[in-house]
C-alpha positions as YAML, in Angstrom:
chain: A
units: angstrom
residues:
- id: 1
  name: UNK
  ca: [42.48, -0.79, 4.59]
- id: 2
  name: UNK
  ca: [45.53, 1.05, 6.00]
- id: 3
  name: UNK
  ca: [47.40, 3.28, 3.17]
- id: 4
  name: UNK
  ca: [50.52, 1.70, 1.50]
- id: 5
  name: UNK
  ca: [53.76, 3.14, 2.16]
- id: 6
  name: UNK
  ca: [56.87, 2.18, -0.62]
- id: 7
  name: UNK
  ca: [60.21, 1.83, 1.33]
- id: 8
  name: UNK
  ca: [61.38, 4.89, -0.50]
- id: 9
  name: UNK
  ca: [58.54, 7.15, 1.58]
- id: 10
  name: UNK
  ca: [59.29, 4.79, 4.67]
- id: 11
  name: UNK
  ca: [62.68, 5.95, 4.86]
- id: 12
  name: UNK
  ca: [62.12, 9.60, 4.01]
- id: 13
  name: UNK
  ca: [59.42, 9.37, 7.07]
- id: 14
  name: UNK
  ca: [61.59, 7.53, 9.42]
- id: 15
  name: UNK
  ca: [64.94, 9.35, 8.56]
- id: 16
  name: UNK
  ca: [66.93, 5.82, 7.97]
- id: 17
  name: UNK
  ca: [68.02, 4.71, 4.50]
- id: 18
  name: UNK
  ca: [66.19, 2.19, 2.66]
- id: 19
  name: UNK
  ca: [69.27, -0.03, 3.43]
- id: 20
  name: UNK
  ca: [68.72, 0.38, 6.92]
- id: 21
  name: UNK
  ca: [64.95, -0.73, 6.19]
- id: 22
  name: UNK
  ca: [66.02, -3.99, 4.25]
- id: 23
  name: UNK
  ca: [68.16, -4.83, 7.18]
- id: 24
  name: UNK
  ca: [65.33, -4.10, 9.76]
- id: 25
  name: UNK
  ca: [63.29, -6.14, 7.45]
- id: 26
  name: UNK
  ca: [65.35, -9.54, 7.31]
- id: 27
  name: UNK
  ca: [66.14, -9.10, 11.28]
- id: 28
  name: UNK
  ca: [62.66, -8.59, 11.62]
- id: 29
  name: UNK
  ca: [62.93, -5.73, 13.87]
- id: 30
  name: UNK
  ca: [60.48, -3.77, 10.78]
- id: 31
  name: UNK
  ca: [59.25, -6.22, 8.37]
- id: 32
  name: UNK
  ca: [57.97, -5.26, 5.26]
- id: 33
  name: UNK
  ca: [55.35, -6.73, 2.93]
- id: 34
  name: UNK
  ca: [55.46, -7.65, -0.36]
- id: 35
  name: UNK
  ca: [53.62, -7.60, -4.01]
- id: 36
  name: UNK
  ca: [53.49, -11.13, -4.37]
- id: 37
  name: UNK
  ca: [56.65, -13.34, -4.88]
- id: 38
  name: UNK
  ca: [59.99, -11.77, -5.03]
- id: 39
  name: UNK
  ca: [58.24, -8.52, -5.20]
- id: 40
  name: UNK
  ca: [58.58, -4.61, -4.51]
- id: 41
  name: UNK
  ca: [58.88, -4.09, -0.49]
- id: 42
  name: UNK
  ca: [55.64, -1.66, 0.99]
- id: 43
  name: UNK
  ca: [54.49, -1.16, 4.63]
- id: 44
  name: UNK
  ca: [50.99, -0.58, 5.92]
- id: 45
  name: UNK
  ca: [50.60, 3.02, 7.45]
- id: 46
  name: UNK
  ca: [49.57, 1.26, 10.80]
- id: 47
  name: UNK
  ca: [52.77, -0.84, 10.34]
- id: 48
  name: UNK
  ca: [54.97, 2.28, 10.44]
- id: 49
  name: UNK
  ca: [53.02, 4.41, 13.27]
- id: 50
  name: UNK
  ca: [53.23, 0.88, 15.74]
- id: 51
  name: UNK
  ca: [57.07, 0.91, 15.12]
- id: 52
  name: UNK
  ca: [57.23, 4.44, 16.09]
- id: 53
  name: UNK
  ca: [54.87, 4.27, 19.10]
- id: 54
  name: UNK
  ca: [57.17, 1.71, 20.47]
- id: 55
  name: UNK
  ca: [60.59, 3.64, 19.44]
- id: 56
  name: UNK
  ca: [60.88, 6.48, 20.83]
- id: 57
  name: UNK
  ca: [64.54, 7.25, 19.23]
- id: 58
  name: UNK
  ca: [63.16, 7.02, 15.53]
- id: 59
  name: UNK
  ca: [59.48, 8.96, 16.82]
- id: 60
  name: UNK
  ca: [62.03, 11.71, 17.86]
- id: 61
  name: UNK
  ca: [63.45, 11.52, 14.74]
- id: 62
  name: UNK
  ca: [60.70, 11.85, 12.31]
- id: 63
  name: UNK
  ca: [59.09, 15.00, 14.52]
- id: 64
  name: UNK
  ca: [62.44, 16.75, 13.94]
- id: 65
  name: UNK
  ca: [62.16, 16.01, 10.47]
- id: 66
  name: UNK
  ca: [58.89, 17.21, 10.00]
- id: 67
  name: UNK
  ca: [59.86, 20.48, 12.04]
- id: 68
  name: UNK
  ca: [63.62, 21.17, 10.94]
- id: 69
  name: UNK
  ca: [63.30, 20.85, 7.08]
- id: 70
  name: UNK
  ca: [63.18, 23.86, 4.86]
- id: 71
  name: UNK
  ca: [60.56, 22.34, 2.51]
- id: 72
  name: UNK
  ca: [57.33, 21.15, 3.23]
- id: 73
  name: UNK
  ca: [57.18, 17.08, 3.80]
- id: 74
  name: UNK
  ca: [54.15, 14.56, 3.77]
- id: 75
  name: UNK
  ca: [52.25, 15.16, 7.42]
- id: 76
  name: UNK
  ca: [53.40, 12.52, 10.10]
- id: 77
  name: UNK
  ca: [50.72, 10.17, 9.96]
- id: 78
  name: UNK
  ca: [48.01, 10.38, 13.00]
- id: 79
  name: UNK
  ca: [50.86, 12.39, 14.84]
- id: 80
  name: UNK
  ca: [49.68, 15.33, 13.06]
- id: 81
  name: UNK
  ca: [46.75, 17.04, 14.07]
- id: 82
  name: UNK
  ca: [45.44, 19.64, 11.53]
- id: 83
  name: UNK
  ca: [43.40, 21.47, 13.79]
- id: 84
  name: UNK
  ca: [42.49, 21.96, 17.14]
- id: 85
  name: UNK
  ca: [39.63, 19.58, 17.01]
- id: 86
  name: UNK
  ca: [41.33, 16.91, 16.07]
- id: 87
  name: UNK
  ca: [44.21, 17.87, 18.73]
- id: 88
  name: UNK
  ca: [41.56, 17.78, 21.29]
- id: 89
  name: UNK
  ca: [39.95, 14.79, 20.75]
- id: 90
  name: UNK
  ca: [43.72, 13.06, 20.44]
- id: 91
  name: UNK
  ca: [44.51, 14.74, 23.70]
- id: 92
  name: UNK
  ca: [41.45, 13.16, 24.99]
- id: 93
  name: UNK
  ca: [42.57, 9.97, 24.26]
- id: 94
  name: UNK
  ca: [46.08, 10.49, 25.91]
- id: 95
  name: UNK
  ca: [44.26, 10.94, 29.16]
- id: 96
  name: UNK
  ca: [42.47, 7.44, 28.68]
- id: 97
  name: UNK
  ca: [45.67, 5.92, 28.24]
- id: 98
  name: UNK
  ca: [47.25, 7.83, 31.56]
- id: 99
  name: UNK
  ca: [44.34, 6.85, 33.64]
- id: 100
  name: UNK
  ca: [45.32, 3.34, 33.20]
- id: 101
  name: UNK
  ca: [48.59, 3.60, 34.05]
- id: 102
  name: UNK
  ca: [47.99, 2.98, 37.52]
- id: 103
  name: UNK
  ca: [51.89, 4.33, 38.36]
- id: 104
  name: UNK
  ca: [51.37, 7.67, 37.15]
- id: 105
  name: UNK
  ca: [48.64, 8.04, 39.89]
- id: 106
  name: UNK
  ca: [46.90, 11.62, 40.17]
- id: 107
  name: UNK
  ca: [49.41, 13.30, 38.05]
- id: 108
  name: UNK
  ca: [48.09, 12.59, 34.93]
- id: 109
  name: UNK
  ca: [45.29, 15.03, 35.04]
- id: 110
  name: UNK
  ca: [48.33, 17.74, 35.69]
- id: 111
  name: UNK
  ca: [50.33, 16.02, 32.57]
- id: 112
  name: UNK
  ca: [47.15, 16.29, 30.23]
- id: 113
  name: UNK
  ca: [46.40, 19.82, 31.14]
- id: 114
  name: UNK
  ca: [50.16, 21.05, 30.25]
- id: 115
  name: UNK
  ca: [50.05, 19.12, 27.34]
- id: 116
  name: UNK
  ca: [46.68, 20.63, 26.78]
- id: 117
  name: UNK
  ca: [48.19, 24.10, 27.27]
- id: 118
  name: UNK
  ca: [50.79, 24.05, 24.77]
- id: 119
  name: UNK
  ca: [49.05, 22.61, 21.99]
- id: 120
  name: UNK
  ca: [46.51, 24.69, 22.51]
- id: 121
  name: UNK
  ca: [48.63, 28.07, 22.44]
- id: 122
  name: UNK
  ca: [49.95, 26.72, 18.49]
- id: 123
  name: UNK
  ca: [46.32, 26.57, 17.44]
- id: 124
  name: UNK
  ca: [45.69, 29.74, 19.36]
- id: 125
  name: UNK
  ca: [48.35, 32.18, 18.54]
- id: 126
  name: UNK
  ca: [48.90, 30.88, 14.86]
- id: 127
  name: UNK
  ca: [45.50, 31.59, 13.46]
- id: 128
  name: UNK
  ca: [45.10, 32.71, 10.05]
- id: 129
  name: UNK
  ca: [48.94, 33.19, 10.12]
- id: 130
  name: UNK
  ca: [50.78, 29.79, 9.84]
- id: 131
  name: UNK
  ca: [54.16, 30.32, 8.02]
- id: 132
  name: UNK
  ca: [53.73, 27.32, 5.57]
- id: 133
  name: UNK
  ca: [52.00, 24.04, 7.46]
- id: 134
  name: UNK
  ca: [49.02, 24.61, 9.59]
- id: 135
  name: UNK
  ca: [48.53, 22.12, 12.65]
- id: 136
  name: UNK
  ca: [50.40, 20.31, 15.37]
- id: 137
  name: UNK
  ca: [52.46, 17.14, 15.68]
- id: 138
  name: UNK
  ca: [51.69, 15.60, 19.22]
- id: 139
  name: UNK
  ca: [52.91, 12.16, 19.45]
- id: 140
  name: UNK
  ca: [53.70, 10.13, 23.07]
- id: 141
  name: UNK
  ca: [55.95, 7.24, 23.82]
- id: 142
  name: UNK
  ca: [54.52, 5.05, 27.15]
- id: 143
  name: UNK
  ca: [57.85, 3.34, 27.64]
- id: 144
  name: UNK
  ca: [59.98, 6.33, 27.89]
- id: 145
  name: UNK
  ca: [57.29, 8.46, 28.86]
- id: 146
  name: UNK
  ca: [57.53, 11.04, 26.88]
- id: 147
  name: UNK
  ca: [55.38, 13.56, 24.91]
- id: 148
  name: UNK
  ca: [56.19, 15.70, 21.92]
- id: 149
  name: UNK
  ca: [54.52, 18.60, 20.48]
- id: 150
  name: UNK
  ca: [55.58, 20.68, 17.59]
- id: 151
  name: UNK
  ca: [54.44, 23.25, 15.07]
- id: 152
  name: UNK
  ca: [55.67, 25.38, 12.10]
- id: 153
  name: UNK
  ca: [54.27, 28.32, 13.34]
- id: 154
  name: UNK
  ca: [55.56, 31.70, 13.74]
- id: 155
  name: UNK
  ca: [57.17, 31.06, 17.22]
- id: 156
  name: UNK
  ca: [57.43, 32.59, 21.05]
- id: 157
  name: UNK
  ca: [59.42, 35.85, 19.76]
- id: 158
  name: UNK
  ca: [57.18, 36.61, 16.77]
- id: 159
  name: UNK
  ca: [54.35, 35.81, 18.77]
- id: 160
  name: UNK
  ca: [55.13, 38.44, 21.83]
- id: 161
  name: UNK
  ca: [56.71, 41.19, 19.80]
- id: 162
  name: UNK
  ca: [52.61, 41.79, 18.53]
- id: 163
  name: UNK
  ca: [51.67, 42.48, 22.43]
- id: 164
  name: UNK
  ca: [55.45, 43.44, 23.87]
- id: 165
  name: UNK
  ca: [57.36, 45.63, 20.68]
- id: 166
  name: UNK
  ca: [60.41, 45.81, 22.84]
- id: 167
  name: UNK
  ca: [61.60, 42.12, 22.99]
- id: 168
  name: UNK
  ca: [64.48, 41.92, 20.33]
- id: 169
  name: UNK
  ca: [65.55, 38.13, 20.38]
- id: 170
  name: UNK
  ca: [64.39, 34.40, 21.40]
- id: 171
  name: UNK
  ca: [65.91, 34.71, 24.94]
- id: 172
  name: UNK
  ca: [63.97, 37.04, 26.18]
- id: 173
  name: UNK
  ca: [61.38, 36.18, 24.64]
- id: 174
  name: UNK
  ca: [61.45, 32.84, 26.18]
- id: 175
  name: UNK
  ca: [61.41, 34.10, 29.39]
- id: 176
  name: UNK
  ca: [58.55, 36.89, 28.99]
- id: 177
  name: UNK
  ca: [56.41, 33.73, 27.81]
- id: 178
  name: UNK
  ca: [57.27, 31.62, 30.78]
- id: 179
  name: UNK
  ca: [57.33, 34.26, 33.82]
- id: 180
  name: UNK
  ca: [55.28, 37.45, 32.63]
- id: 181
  name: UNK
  ca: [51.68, 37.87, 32.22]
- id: 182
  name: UNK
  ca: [51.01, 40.01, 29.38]
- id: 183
  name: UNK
  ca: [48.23, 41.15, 27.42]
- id: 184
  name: UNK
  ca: [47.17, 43.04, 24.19]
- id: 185
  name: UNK
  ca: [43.93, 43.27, 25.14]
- id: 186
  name: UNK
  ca: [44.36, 45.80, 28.31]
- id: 187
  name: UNK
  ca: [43.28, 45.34, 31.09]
- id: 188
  name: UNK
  ca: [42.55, 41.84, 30.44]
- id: 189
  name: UNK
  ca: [45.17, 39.15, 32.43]
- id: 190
  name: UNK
  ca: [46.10, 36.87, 29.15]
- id: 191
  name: UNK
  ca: [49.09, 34.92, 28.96]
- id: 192
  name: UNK
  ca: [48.91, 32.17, 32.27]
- id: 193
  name: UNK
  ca: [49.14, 29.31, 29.89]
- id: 194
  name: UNK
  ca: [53.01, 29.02, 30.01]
- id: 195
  name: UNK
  ca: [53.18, 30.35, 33.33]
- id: 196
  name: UNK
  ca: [50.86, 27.72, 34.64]
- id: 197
  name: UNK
  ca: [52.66, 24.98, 32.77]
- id: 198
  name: UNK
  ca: [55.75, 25.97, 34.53]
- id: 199
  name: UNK
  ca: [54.37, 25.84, 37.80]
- id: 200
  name: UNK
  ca: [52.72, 22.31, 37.62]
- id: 201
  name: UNK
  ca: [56.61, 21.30, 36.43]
- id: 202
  name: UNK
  ca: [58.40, 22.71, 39.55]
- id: 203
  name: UNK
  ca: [55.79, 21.24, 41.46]
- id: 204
  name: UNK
  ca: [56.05, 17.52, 40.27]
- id: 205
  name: UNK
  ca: [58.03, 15.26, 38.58]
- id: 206
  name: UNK
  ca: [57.54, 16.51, 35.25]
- id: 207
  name: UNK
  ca: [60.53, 17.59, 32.58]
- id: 208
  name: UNK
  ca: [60.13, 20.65, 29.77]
- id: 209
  name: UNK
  ca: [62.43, 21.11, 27.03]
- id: 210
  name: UNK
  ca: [60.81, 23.79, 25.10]
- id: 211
  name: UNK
  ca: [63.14, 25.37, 22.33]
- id: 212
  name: UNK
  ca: [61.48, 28.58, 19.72]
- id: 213
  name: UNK
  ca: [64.05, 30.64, 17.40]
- id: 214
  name: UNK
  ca: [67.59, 30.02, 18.92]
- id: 215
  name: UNK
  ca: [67.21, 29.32, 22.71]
- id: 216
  name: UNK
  ca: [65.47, 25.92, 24.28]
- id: 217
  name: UNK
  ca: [64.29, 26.50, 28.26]
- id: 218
  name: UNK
  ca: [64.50, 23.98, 30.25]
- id: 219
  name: UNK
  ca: [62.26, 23.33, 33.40]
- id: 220
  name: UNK
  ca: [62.68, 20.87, 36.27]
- id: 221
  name: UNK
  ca: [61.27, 20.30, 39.57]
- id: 222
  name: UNK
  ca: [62.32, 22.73, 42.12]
- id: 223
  name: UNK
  ca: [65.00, 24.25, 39.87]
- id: 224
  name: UNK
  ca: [65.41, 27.95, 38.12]
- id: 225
  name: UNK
  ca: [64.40, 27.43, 34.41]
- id: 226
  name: UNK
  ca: [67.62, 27.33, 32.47]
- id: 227
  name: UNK
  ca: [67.69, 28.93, 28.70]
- id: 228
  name: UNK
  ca: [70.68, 27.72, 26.33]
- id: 229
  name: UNK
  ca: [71.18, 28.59, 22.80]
- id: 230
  name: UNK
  ca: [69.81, 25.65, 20.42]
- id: 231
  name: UNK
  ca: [72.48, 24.12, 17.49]
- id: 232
  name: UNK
  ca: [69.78, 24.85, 15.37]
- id: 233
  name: UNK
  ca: [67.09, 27.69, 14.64]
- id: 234
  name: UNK
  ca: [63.74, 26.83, 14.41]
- id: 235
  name: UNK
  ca: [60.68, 29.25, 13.21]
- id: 236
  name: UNK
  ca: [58.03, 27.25, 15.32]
- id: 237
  name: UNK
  ca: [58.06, 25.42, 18.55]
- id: 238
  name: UNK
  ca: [59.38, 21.78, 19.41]
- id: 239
  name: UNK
  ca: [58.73, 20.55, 22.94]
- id: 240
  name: UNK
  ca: [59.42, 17.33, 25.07]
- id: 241
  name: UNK
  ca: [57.97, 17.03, 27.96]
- id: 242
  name: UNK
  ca: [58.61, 14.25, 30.31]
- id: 243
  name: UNK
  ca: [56.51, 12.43, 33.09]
...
């Protein structure tokens, strides 16, 4: 049986009041269940991640809550994946779901393998030294088509400074990670994963919106990667990417 969620943890995980849930409820756009007659309101945990599969506004919402607040929060449901294992086999899973999208045609091997590529660079460059929360959230919306990946790690600029001392802020930074191959293990190449997801973007129809520290980059098809400084600072990485 499917864990039980009281409205007051529903709205703290979808970022709406529990007003907003009671009206959801009797418009039926959410409905709740009860403890018998006239009872408290709860939700399934299957209840709540089949809303947010199919709602990509409030899906949005709760990964920005997970990776904008200053305290530690209750893990996104299956969203989060604690470990690269678990992110793999979820990833694997993805690419099930592509494959039948007959539309997408042979670009969604080249969406899996940038998705693949990020998530695996928080696992990889966060070991042993995750800030507070260990793990990724990697979540997709079919309708919108639309991926997002975050983590509470230490981010790009913290990252690079262990392999390139010089870089002083996220800028730069940004752009070292998606246009230089570096490596602190000379004279080994490391460093392609960004570099590779970049080129499979300019290359197709994909979107990036990749934002670490103060500065998001964004990457289109067949356009110079723009950087712009973010309203908010994040420790981490948050990134959409769109297909």
């Amino acid at each position: 049986m499917s864990e039980k969620i009281d409205i007051k943890l529903a709205s703290t995980m979808l970022g709406v009041s529990m007003q907003t849930l009671r009206r959801w409820d009797s418009s039926k756009r959410l409905i709740s269940r009860r403890d018998g007659e006239g009872g408290h309101r709860y939700y399934f945990k299957f209840d709540l991640e089949d809303f947010l599969f199919s709602n990509y506004t409030y899906l949005h919402k709760v990964a920005s809550s997970w990776m904008f607040s200053s305290r530690i929060i209750n893990s996104p449901f299956r969203f989060y994946c604690e470990d690269a294992y678990i992110f793999k086999a979820r990833l694997s899973k993805f690419e099930r779901v592509l494959q039948d999208d007959k539309s997408i045609g042979d670009d969604f091997s080249l969406i899996v393998s940038s998705v693949g590529e990020i998530g695996n660079n928080a696992f990889d460059h966060n070991i042993g030294k995750w800030p507070d929360i260990p793990g990724l959230f990697f979540a997709y919306n079919l309708k919108e088509r639309k991926v997002i990946l975050g983590d509470r790690g230490q981010g790009v600029l913290a990252t690079l400074r262990k392999v390139k001392p010089s870089l002083t802020n996220d800028k730069d930074a940004l752009k070292t990670a998606f246009n230089e191959v570096i490596s602190g293990r000379y004279p080994e190449n490391r460093g392609n994963g960004l570099k590779y997801v970049k080129k499979i973007i300019q290359e197709t129809s994909l979107t990036l919106a990749f934002h670490s520290g103060n500065n998001i980059i964004k990457i289109k098809k067949k356009r110079k990667p723009s950087i712009k400084k973010a309203n908010e600072n994040l420790r981490g990485c948050f990134i959409i990417l769109g297909y």
